[in-house]
C-alpha positions in Angstrom: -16.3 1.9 57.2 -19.9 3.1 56.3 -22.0 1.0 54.4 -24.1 3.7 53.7 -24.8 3.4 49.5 -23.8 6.4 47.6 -27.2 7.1 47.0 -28.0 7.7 50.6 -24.7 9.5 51.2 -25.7 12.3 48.3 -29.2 12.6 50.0 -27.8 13.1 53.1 -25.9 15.9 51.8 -28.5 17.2 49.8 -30.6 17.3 52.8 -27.9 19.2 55.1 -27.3 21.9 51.6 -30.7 22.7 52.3 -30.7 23.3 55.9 -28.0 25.2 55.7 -29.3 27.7 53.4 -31.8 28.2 55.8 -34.9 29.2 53.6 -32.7 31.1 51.0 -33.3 29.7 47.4 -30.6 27.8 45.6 -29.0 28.4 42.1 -27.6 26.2 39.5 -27.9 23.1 41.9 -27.8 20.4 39.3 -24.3 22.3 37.4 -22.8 22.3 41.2 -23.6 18.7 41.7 -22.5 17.0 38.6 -19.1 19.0 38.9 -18.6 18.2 43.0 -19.6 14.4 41.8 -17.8 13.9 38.5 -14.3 14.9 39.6 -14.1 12.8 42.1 -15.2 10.0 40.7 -13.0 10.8 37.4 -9.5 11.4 40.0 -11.0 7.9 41.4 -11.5 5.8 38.4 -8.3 7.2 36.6 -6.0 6.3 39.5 -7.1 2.3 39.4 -6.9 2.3 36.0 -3.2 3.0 36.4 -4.2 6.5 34.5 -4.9 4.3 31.4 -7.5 6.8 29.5 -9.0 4.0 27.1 -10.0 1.6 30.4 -11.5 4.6 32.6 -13.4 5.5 29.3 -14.6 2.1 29.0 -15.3 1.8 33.0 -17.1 4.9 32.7 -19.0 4.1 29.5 -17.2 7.2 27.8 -15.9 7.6 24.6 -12.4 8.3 25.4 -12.4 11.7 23.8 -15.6 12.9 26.0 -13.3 11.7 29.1 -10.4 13.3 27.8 -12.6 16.5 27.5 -13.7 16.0 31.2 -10.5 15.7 32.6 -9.0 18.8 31.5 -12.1 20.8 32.2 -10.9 19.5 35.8 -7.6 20.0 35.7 -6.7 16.3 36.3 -4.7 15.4 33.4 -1.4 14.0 34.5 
């Protein structure tokens, strides 16, 4: 297992979006990121908290009606 920090591991692949676009300009980076980061780590909080809504909000420092909010804008209400 990696002990790279998660930090490092979004750098990284900040570092490799921007090669890849070779020189073209990127768009609406920060939207793209905070939706390829949050519902993961939403998917990953809700399943060890047993899907329990009111502990995720509380792990996540959410109000549990913002985190209800965010997991049907991604689909991962169960």
């Amino acid at each position: 297992m990696s002990k790279m920090s998660i930090e490092e591991c979004i750098r990284e692949s900040l570092q490799d979006y921007f090669r890849d676009l070779d020189g073209t300009d990127p768009a609406n980076m920060y939207d793209m990121l905070i939706r390829l980061v949050e519902r993961p780590l939403l998917d990953v909080v809700m399943h060890k908290a047993d899907q329990n809504q009111s502990c995720a909000a509380e792990w996540l420092g959410l109000n549990r009606n913002t985190l209800r909010k965010k997991l049907t804008e991604h689909q991962l209400l169960k």
